[in-house]
KOLFIKE-612574 format. One record per atom (N, C-alpha, C, CB): residue in one letter; z, y, x. Coordinates in nm, 4 decimals, decimal comma. Last residue first. Glycine has a CB too. Layout:
! residues N
PT code       up    north     east
PT    A        Z        Y        X
...
***
This chain:
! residues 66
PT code       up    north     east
PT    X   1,5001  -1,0356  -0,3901
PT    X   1,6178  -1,0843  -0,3246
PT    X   1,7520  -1,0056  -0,3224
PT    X   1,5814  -1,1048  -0,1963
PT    X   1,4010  -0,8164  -0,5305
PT    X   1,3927  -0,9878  -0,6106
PT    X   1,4414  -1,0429  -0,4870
PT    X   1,2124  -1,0721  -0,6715
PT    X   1,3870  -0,5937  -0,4774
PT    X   1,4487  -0,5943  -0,5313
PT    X   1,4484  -0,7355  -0,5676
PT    X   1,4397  -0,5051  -0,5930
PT    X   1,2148  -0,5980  -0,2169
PT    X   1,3345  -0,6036  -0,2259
PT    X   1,4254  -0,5495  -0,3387
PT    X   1,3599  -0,5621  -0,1293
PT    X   0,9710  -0,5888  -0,3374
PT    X   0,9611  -0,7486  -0,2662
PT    X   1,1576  -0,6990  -0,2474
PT    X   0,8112  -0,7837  -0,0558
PT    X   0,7913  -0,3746  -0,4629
PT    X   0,9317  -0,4482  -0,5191
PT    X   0,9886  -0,5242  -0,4426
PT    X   0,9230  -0,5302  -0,6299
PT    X   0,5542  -0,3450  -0,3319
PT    X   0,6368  -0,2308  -0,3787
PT    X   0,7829  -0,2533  -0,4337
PT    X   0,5620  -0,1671  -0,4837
PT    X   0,4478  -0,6098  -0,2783
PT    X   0,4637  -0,4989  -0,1944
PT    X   0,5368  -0,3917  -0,2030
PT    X   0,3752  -0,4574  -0,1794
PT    X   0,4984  -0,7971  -0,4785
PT    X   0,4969  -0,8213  -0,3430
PT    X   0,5130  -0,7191  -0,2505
PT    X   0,3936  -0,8767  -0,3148
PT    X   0,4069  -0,6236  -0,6922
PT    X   0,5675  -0,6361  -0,6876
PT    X   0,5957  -0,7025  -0,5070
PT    X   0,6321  -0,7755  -0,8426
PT    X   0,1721  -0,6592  -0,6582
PT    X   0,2383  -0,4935  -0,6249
PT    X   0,3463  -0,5242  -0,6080
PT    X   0,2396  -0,3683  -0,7312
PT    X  -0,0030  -0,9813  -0,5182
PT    X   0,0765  -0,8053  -0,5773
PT    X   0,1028  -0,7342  -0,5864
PT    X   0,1225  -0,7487  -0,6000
PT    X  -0,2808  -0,8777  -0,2728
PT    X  -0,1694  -0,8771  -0,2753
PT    X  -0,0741  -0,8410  -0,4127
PT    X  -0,1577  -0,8084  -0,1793
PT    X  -0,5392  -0,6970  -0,1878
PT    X  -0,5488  -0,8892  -0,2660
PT    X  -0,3876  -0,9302  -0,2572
PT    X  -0,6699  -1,0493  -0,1323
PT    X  -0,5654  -0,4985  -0,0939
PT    X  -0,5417  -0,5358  -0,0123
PT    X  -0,5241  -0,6770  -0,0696
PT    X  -0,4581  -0,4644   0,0495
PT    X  -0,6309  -0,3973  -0,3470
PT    X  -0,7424  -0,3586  -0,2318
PT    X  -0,7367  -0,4421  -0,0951
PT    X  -0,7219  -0,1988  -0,1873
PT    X  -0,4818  -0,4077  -0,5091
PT    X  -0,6223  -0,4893  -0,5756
PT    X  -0,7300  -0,4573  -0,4138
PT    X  -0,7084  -0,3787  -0,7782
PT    X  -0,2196  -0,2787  -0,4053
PT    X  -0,2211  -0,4046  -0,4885
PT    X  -0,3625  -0,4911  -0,4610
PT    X  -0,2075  -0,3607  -0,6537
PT    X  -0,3658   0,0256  -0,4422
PT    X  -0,3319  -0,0254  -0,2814
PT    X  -0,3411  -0,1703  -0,3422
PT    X  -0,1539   0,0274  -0,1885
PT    X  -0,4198   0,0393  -0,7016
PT    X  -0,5075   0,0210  -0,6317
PT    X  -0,4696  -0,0107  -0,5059
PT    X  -0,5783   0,1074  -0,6398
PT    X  -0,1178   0,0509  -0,7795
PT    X  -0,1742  -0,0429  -0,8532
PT    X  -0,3641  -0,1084  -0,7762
PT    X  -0,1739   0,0463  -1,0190
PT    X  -0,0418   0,2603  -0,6254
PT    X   0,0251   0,1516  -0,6571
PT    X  -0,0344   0,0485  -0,6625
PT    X   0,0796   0,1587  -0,7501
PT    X  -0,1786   0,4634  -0,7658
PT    X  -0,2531   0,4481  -0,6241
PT    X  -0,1554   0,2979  -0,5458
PT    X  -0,2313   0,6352  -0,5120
PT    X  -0,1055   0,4764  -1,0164
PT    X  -0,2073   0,4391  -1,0146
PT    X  -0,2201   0,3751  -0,8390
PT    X  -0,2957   0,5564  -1,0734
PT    X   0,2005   0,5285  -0,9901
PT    X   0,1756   0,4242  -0,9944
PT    X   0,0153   0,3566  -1,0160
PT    X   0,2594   0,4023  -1,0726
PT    X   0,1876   0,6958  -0,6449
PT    X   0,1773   0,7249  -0,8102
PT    X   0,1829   0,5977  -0,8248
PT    X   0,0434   0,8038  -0,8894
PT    X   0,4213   0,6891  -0,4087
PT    X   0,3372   0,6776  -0,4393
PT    X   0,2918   0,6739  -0,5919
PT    X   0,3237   0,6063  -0,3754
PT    X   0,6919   0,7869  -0,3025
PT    X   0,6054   0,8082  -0,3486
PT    X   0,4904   0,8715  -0,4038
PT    X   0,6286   0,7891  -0,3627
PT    X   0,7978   0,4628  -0,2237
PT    X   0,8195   0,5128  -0,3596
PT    X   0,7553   0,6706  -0,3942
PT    X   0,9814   0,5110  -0,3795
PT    X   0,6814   0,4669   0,0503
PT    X   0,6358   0,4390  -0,0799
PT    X   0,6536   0,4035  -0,2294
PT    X   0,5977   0,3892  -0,0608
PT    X   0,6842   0,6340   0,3237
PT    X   0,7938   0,6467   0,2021
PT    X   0,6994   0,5746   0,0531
PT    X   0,8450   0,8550   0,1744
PT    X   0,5130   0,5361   0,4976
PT    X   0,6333   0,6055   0,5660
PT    X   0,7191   0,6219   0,4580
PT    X   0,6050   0,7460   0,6400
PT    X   0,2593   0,5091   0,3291
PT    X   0,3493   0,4068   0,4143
PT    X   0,4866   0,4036   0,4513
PT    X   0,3059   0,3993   0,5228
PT    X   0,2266   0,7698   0,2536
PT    X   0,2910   0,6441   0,1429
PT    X   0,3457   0,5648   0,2161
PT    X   0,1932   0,5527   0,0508
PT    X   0,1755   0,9181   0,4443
PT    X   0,2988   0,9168   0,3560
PT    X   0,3380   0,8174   0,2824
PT    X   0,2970   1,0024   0,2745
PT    X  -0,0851   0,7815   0,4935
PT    X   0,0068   0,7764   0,6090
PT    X   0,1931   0,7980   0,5711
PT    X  -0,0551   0,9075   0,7121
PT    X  -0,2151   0,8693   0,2780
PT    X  -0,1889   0,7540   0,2785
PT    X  -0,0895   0,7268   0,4098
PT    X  -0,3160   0,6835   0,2705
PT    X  -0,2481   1,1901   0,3484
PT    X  -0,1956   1,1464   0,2169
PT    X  -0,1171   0,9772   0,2340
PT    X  -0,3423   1,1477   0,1010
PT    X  -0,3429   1,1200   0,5477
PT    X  -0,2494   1,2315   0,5905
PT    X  -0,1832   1,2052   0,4034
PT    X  -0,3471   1,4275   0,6585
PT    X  -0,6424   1,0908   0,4870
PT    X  -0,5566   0,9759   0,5539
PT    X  -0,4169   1,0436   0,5703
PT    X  -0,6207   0,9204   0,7104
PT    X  -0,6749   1,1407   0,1497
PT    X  -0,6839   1,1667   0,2660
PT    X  -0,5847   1,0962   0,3834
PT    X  -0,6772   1,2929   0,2573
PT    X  -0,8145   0,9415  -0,1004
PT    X  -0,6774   1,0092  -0,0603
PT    X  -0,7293   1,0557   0,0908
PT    X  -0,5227   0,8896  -0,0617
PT    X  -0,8951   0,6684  -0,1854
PT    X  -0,9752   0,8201  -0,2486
PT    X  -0,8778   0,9223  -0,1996
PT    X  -0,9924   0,8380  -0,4448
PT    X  -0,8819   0,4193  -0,1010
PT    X  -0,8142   0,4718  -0,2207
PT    X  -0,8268   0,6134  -0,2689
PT    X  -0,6849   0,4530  -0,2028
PT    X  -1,0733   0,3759   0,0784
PT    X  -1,0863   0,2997  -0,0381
PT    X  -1,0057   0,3470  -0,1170
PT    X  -1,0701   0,1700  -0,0294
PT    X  -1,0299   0,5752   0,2912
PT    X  -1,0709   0,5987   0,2124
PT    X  -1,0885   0,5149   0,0741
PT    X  -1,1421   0,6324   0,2648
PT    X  -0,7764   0,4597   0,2950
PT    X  -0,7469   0,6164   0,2946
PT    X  -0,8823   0,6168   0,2003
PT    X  -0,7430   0,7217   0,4692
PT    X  -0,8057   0,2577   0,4633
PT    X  -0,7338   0,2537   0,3126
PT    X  -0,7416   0,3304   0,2299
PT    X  -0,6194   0,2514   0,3037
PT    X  -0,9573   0,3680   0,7117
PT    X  -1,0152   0,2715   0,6025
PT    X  -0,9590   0,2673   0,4721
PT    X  -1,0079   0,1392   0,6439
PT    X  -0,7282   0,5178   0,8055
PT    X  -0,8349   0,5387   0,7745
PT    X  -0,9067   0,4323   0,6380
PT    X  -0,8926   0,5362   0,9055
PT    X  -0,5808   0,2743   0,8922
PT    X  -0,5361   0,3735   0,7577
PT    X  -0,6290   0,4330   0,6968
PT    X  -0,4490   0,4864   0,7833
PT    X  -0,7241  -0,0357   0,8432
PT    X  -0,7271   0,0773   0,9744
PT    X  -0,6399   0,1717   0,8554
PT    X  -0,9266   0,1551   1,0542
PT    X  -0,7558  -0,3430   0,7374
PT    X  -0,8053  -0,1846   0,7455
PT    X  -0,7242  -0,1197   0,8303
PT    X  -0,8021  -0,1015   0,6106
PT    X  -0,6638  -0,6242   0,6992
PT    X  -0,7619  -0,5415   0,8214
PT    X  -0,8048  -0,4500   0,8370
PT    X  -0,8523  -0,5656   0,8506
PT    X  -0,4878  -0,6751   0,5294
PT    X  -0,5973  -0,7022   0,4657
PT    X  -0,7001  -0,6671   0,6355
PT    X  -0,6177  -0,5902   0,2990
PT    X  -0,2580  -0,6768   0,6962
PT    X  -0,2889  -0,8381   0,6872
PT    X  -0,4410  -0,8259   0,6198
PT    X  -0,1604  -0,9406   0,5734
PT    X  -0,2465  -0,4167   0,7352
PT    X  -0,2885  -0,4713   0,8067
PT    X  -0,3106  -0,6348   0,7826
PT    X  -0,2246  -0,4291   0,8933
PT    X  -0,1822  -0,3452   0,4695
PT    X  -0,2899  -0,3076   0,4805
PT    X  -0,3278  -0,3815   0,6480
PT    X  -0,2893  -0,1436   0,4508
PT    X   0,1003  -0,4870   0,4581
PT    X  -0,0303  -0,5556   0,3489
PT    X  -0,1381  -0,4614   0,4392
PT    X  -0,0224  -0,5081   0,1232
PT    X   0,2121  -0,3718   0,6255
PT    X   0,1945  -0,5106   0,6367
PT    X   0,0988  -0,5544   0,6138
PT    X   0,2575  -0,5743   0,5825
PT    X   0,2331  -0,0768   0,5364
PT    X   0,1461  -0,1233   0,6340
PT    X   0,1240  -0,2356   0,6839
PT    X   0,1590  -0,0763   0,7132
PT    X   0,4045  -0,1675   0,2637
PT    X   0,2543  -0,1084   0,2736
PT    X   0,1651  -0,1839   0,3718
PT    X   0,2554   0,0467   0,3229
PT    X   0,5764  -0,4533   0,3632
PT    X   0,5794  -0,3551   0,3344
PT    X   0,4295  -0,2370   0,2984
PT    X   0,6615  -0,3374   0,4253
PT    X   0,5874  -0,7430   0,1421
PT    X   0,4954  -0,7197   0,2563
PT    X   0,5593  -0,5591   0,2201
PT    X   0,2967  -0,7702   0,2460
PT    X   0,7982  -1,0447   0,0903
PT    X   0,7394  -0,9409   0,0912
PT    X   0,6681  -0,8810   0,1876
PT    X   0,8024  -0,8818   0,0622
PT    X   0,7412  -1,4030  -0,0261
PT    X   0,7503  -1,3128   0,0881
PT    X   0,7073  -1,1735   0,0461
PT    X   0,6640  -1,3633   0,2056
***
């Protein structure tokens, strides 16, 4: 199953806020990623992934593997 951004950050329970800050970005930063997350760097990629306990490819790929 894929998750889009705001899937994963709501299945983890953060708020944007909250993501915003665990990923060191301003919420006005992370509100873009959602809305377009290609983009996103592949560091802040790789930390959305480990923050929300989700792959990346789950989240950032999930439609290219169907």
């Amino acid at each position: 199953m894929g998750f889009t951004v705001k899937q994963a950050r709501q299945y983890a329970g953060f708020t944007q806020r909250e993501m915003a800050e665990k990923l060191g970005v301003s919420r006005d930063t992370y509100r873009k990623i959602e809305m377009s997350p290609e983009d996103a760097t592949v560091a802040i990629a790789k930390k959305i992934s480990e923050v929300v306990g989700i792959p990346i490819d789950q989240i950032f790929f999930a439609d290219l593997s169907t």
